[in-house]
N, C-alpha and C positions, 0 to 999 in steps of 0.2 A: 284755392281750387285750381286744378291743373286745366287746360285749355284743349277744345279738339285738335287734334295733329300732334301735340307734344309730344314727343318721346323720353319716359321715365324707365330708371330703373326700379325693378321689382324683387329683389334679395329677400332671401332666406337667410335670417341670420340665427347663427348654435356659436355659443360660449365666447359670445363680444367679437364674432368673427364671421365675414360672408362665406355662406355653407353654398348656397347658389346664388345665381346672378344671370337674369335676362333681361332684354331690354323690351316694352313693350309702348306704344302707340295708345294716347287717350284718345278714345271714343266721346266719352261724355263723365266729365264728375261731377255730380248732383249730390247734394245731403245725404237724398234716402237710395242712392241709386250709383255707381261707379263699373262703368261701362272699358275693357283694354281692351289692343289687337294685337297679336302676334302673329308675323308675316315666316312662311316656313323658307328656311337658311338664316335665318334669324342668329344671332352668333350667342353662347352662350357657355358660361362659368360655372363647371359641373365640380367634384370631387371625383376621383377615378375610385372603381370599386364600387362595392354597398352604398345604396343611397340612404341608408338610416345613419344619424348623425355619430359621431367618434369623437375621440380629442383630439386627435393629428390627422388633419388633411393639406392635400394640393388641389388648388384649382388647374381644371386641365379644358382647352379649348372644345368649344362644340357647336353646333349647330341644332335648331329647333327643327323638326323633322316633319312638321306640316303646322299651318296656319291654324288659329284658333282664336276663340273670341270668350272673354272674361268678365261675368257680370258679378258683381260682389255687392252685398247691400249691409248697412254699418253695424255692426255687432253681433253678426253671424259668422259662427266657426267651418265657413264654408265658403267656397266660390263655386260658380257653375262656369265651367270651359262646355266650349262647343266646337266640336270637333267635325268631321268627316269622317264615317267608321266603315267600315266594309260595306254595311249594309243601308247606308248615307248617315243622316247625320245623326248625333248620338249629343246625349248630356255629358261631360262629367263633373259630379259633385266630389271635388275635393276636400277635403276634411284637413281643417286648419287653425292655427291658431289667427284671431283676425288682423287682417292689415293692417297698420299705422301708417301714418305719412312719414314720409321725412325729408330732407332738403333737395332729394334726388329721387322721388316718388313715394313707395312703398315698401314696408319691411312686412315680416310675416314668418311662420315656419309651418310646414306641412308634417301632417300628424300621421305619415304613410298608410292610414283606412282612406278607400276612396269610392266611389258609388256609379257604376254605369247606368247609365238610362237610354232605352232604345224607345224610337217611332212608335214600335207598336206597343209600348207600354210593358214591357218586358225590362226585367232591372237583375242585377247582382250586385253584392260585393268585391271591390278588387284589392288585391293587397295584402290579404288577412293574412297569412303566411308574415309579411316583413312587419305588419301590426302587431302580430303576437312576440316576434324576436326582439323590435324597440322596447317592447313591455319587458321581455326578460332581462335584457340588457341594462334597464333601469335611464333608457333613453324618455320613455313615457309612463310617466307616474298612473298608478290605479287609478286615479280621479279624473284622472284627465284622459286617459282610455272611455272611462266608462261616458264623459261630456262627448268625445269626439261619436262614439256609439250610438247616444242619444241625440246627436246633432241631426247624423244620416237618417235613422228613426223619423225623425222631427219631420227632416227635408221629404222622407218616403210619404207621412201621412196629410203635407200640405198641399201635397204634389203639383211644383208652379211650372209646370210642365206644359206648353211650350214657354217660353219666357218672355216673348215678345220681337227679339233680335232675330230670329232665327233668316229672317230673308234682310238682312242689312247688307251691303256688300260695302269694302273698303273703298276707300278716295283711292282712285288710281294713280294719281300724283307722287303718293306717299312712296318711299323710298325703305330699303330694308332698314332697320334703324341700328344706332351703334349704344351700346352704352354710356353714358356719358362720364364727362371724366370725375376721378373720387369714388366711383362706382365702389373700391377695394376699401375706403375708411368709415367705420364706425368712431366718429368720435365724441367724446362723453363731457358732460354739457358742467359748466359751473353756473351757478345763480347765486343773481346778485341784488342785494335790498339795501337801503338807506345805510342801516346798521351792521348786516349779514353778509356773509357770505359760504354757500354752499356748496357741497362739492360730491363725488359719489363716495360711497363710504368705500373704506380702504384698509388693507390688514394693518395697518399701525394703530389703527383706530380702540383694538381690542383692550388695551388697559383702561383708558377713560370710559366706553362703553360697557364693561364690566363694572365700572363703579357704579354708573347711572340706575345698570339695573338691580346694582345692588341696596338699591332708597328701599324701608322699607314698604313702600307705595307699594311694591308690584312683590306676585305670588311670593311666597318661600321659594317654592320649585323655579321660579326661573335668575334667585340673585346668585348663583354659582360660577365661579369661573368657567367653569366647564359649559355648562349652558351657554353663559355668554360667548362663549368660542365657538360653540355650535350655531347660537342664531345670528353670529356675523356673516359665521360662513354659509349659509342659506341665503343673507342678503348678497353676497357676494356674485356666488352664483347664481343668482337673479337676475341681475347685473351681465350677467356673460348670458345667458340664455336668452334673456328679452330683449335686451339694448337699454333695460330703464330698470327703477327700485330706488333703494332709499339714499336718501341726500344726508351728508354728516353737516353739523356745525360744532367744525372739530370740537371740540372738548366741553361741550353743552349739550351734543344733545343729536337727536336723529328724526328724520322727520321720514316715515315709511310711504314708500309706494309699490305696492306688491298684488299682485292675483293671489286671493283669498285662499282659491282649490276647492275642493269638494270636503264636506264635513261639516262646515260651519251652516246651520238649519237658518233659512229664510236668505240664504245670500249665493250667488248663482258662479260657479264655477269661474265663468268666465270676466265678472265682476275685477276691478281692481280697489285694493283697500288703502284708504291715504290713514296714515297716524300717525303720532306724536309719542316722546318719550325725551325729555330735557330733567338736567340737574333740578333738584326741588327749591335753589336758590335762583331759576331762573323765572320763577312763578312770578306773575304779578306787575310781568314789566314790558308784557305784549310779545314778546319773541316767540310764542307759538304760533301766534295767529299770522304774525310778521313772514315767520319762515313756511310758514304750512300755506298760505298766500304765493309764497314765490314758486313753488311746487305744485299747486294745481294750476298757474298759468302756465307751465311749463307742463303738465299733461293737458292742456287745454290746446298747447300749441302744437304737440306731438300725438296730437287725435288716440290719448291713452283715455282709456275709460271702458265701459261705465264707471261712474267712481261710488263706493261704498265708506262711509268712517261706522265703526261699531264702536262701541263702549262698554263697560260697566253700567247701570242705572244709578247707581251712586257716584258716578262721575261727574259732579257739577262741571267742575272748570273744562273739562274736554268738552262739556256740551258748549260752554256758552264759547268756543273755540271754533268747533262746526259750525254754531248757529250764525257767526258773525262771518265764516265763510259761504255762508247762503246754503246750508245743508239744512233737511225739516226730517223729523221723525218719520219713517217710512213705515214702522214695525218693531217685532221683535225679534231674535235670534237664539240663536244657543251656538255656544264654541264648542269644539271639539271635547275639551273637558267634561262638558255637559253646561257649563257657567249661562247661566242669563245675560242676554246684551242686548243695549239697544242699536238696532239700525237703521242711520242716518245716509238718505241721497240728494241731487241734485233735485229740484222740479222741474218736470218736461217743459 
């Protein structure tokens, strides 16, 4: 937990690279509750142009153009800033994918829908116009439109309006703050276990992971080369959009950490899915549990989560794999195919 006074960076990261970058002032980090300030001249790392994300950008210098205060609470696809609006002071509900920590504060990306809210109880939509273009773009998948839509929804009919903060005023002490340094690297983590060693999956990876899936354990439809090329490259790109996903143990096997999306029934958009998938000769000698252990301390340390494992029902061994990671039956599910699964979480 970060301390009052500290100044963290808060990055927006798109395809394993910082999209934005400001620096902002802890208030208060609590469990249930994660309080920023941002002072206006505040210096900050925009993209020049469109601010819906692209594949080539420059960071180009800027400044924050009035003070704001940031209450975020944990696994909601949203922050409430509170600004000073023409007519005093106003909500706004940002629509976002949620924060993570990470060794220089917080990462995140904004899903460009955003929600004003005024004093007298009067609200709109803002944004819809660059909402709808990321959506054409194929910058923001249907599923994840339709989460961010139902988020604002959500936030309209909870309505936690005032929020508490509104008469807090800053420590006058406090100084504009600078981003700190490393603000500019994403770097991408290897783990490490008695026996293993992990690392993020990688295009070389694609001939032995084409074999794996080629056991005949898993569907017809996904042992194809072609397939398999296709769902590296999904991990891949995972990988560049989140800052996280799945860990290789090169030529054994892969151990998935991925957001689910919308489709799969009984499991929630914003959910992340941990799984397994090693050679059938590495059965029997703990290396799933071993590796899939290294991996959720590692989204344990990286505030990734919720975490979901699905399965087959006939999956003995993957059960008794969660169950000895402290995973308990939660339900049932259905995949996108229509298939039966069981779904396994954490307990509160």
């Amino acid at each position: 937990m970060w301390s009052n006074g500290d100044v963290v960076a808060v990055r927006e990261l798109w395809k394993g690279r910082v999209w934005k970058a400001r620096p902002w002032i802890v208030v208060q980090d609590e469990p249930d509750e994660l309080v920023l300030w941002i002072p206006k001249e505040a210096p900050t790392k925009l993209p020049s142009g469109s601010g819906i994300p692209r594949d080539e950008w420059e960071l180009e210098d800027g400044v924050f153009t009035r003070a704001g205060l940031r209450v975020v609470r944990p696994d909601r696809l949203h922050s409430t800033l509170l600004f000073e609006g023409d007519t005093g002071l106003e909500w706004y509900v940002n629509l976002e994918r949620p924060l993570r920590r990470s060794r220089l504060g917080f990462d995140h990306l904004d899903r460009e829908l955003d929600l004003l809210v005024r004093r007298d109880g009067t609200w709109e939509w803002l944004d819809e116009d660059e909402f709808d273009e990321a959506q054409a773009l194929g910058v923001i998948a249907p599923d994840e439109a339709a989460a961010m839509r139902e988020e604002g929804e959500r936030v309209l009919a909870e309505w936690p309006f005032p929020t508490g903060w509104e008469e807090w005023k800053p420590d006058p002490v406090w100084e504009v703050p600078a981003l700190p340094d490393g603000w500019d690297k994403v770097p991408w983590p290897v783990l490490r276990t008695e026996r293993l060693e992990l690392r993020p999956v990688d295009p070389s990876d694609l001939p032995w992971f084409a074999a794996v899936r080629g056991d005949p354990r898993f569907p017809p439809w996904t042992r194809s080369w072609e397939d398999s090329e296709k769902s590296l490259g999904s991990k891949l790109s995972h990988w560049a959009t989140h800052g996280f996903g799945s860990f290789a143990i090169p030529g054994d096997g892969i151990i998935g950490l991925e957001y689910t999306g919308a489709g799969l029934a009984g499991i929630a958009p914003h959910e992340v899915d941990l799984g397994w998938s090693l050679r059938p000769d590495c059965s029997g000698q703990g290396i799933a549990t071993e590796a899939a252990r290294a991996v959720l301390d590692f989204a344990r340390r990286e505030q990734i989560g919720p975490l979901v494992v699905r399965m087959s029902p006939d999956n003995a061994t993957s059960r008794r794999v969660a169950e000895k990671l402290g995973f308990i039956l939660a339900g049932e599910g259905r995949a996108k195919n229509g298939d039966s699964v069981e779904v396994y979480r954490q307990p509160s």
